[in-house]
C-alpha positions in Angstrom: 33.9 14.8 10.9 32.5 11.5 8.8 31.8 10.4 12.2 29.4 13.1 13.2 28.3 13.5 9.3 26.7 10.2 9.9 25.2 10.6 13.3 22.8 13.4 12.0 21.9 11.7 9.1 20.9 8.8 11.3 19.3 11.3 13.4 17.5 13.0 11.0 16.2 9.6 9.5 15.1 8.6 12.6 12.9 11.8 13.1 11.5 10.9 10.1 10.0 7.6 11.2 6.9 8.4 13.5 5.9 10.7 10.5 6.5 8.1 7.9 4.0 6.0 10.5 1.3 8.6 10.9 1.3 8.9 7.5 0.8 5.3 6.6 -1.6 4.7 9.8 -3.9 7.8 9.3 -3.8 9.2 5.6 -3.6 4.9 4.2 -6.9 4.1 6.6 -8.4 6.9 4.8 -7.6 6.2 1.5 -10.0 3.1 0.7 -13.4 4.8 1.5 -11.7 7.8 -0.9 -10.8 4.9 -3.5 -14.7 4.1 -3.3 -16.4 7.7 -3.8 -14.0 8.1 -7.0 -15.1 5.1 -8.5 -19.0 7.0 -9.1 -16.6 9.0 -12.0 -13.4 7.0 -12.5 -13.5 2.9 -13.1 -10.7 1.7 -11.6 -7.8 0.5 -13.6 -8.3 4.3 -14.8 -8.6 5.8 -11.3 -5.4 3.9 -10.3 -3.6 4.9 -13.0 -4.2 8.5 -13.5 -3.5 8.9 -10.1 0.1 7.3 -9.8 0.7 8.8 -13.5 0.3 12.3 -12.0 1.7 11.7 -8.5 5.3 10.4 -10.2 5.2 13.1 -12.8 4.4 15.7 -10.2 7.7 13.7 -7.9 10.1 13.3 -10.6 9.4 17.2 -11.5 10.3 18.3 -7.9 13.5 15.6 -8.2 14.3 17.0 -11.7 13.9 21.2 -10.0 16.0 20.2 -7.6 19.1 18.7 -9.6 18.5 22.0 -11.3 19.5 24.4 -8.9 21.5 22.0 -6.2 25.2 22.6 -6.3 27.7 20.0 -6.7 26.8 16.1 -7.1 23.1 16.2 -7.5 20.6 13.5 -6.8 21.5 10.4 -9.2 18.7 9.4 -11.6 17.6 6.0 -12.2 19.6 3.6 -14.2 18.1 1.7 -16.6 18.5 -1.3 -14.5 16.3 0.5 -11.6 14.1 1.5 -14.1 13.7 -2.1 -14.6 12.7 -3.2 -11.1 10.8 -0.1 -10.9 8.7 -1.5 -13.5 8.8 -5.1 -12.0 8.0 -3.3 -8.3 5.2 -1.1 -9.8 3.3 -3.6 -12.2 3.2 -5.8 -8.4 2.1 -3.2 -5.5 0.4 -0.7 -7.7 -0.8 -2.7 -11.3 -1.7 -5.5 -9.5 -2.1 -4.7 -5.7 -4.0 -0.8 -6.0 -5.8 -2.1 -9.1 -7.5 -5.3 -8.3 -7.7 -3.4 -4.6 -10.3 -0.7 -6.3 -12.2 -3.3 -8.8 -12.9 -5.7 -5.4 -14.4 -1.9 -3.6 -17.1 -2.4 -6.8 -18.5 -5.2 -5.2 -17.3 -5.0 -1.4 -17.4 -2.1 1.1 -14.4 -0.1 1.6 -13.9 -1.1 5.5 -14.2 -4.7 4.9 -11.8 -4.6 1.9 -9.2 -2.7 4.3 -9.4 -5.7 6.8 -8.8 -7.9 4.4 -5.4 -6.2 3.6 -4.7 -6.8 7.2 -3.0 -10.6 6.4 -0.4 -8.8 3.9 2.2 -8.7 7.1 1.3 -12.9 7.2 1.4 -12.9 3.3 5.2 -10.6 3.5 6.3 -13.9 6.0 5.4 -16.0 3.2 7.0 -14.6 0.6 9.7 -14.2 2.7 10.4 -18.2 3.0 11.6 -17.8 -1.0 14.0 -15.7 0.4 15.4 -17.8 3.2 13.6 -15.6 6.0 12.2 -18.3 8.2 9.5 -16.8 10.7 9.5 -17.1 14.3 7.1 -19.9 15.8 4.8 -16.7 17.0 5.0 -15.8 13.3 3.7 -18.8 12.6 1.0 -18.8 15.0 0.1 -15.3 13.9 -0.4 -16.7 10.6 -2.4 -19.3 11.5 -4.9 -17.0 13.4 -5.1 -14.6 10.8 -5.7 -17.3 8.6 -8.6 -18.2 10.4 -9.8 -14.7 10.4 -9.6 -14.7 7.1 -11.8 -17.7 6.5 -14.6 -15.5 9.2 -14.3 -13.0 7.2 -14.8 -14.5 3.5 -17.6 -16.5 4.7 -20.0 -13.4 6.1 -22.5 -12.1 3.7 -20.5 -9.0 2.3 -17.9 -11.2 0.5 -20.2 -14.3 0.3 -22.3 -12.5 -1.9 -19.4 -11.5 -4.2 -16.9 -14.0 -5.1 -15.7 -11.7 -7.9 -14.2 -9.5 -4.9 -12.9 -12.0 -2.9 -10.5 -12.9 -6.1 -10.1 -10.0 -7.0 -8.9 -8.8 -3.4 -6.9 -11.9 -2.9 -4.9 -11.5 -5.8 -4.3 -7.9 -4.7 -2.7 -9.0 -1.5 -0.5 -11.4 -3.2 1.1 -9.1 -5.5 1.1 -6.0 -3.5 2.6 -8.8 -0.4 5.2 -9.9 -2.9 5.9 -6.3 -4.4 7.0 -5.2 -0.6 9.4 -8.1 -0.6 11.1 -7.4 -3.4 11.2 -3.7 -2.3 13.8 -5.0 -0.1 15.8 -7.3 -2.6 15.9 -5.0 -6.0 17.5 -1.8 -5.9 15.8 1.4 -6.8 17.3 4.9 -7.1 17.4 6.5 -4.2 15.2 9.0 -2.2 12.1 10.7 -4.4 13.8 9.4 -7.6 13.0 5.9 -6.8 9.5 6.7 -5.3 8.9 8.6 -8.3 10.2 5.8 -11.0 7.8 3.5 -9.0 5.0 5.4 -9.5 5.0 6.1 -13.3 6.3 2.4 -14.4 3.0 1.7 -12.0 0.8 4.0 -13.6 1.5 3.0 -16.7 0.7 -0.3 -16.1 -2.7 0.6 -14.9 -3.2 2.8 -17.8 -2.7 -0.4 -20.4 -4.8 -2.8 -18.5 -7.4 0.2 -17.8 -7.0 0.4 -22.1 -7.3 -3.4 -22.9 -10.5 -3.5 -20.6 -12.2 -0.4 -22.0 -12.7 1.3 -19.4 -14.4 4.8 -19.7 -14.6 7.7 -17.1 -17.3 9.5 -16.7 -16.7 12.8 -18.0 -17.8 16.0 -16.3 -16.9 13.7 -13.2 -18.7 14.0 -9.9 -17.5 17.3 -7.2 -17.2 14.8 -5.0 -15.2 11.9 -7.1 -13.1 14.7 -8.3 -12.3 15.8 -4.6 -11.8 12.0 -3.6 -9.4 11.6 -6.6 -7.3 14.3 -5.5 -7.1 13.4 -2.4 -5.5 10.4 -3.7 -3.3 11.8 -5.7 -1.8 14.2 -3.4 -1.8 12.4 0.6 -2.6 8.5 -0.6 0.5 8.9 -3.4 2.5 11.5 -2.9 2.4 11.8 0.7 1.5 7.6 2.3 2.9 5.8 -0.5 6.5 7.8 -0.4 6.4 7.4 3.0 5.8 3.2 3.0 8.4 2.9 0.8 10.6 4.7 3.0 9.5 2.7 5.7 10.6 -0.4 4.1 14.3 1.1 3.2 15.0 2.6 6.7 12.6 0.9 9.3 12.6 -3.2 10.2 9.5 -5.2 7.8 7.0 -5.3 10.8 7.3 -1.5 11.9 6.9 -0.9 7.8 3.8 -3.1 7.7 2.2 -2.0 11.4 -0.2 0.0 9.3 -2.1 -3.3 9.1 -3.4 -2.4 12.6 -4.7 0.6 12.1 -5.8 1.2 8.4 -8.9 -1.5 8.6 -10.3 -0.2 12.4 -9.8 3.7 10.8 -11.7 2.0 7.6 -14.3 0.4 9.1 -15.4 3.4 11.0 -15.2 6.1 8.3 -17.0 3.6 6.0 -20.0 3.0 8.7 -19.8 6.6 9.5 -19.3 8.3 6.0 -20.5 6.0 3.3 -23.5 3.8 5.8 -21.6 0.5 4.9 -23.4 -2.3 6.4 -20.9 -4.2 9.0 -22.6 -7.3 10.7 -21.4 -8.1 14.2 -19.8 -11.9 12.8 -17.5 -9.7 10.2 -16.5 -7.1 13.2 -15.1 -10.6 15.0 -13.7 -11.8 12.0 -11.6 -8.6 12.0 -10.6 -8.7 15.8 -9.5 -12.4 14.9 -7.3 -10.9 11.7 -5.9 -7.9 13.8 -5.0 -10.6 16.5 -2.9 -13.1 14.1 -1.5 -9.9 12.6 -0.5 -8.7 16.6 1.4 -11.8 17.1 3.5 -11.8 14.0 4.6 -8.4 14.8 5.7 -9.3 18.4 7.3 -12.2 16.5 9.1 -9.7 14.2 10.1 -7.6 17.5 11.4 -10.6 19.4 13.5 -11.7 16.8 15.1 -8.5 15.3 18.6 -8.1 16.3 18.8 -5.2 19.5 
């Protein structure tokens, strides 16, 4: 009986991991060109954190309905203690990784911001050496040439001619890089409860740096900022971000951070497409170059993950 109990719950898990990856891959790569039409209404700090404020409320009410009417041992809530690395997990990934991501898009088109993002699978190696995870030699080399990508990429005219985005999407990387890392390490309640805790310790965050800057929304906002915001709300929090962090819980670190791959090409397009950002062909090699250091630490990953 315990035996076949936990075959089906590996099975259903497993089912649940190509949908996980669509949602990071398709709904994530969406997500920064959304991020940029809000901003005509709602500054950034503000736009993060209204929208992880109402995406964990709306979470935590569904977790809260369903302890309601489940019989027997419902789903646990956080401790305090989770509550705790909640708050350390969300001030990273979300205060300091989706809110300095959203002040860089003032300055740099979405596209090229999302190709940045592309070295946080180097940047997750990193981290991961204060950890005792040493990468693979093909790690390393993937590092390197992403490195160098990087360097190709800060050095065309989009980010040349605005070195308050290339700090400011830097130190988004870093924390939302180290944020996944400690994912893995501090424990959060499980299922929606966790996601959920993440997102309102996050949000809150937001909401006090939004605060301490002064930011102010524009109020009636935009039809169009008003779609994009919701949009965010509902498949880049509720629906991609759950689904990452159940990536990282249930899935090895390079399938949870293959979205790397996929998110700047889909961002790129939809932002040359949608919003006429100007790509020139030096940054569309600089992002091969990224793509290709991020390639090679994900074989590296796959190669040295136990079979």
């Amino acid at each position: 009986m315990n035996t076949a109990v936990m075959s089906s719950a590996t099975s259903r898990k497993a089912s649940l991991l190509l949908p996980a990856l669509l949602a990071c891959y398709l709904v994530w790569g969406s997500t920064y060109l959304a991020i940029r039409l809000a901003l005509v209404s709602f500054p950034p700090f503000f736009q993060m954190g209204t929208r992880f404020l109402v995406a964990g409320a709306l979470l935590m009410g569904w977790v809260l309905w369903r302890r309601s009417r489940t019989a027997g041992t419902p789903q646990p809530l956080p401790t305090p203690r989770q509550w705790r690395n909640a708050l350390v997990i969300g001030t990273l990934m979300l205060g300091g990784g989706m809110g300095l991501t959203a002040s860089a898009e003032q300055h740099i088109g979405s596209g090229l911001i999302a190709a940045f993002i592309a070295v946080v699978p180097m940047l997750v190696c990193g981290w991961g050496l204060l950890f005792g995870q040493r990468p693979s030699r093909l790690e390393l080399a993937g590092m390197a040439v992403g490195m160098v990508g990087v360097v190709l990429l800060v050095r065309g005219a989009s980010f040349s001619a605005a070195p308050i985005g290339i700090v400011s999407i830097a130190a988004a990387t870093m924390a939302w890089s180290l944020g996944s890392v400690l994912t893995t390490k501090l424990p959060l309640a499980p299922g929606a409860a966790g996601f959920s805790s993440e997102m309102l310790c996050g949000g809150a965050v937001l909401m006090v740096i939004s605060l301490a800057l002064g930011e102010q929304p524009h109020w009636p906002p935009t039809p169009l900022a008003a779609a994009a915001w919701l949009y965010l709300v509902v498949f880049g929090s509720l629906i991609a971000f759950s689904a990452y962090l159940y990536l990282l819980a249930h899935a090895s670190p390079a399938m949870a951070t293959s979205y790397a791959f996929v998110n700047p090409l889909i961002a790129l397009l939809l932002g040359v497409a949608v919003a006429s950002e100007s790509v020139t062909g030096g940054e569309w090699i600089a992002c091969g170059v990224v793509l290709a250091g991020v390639f090679l630490i994900f074989r590296g990953k796959t190669q040295s993950s136990p079979k």
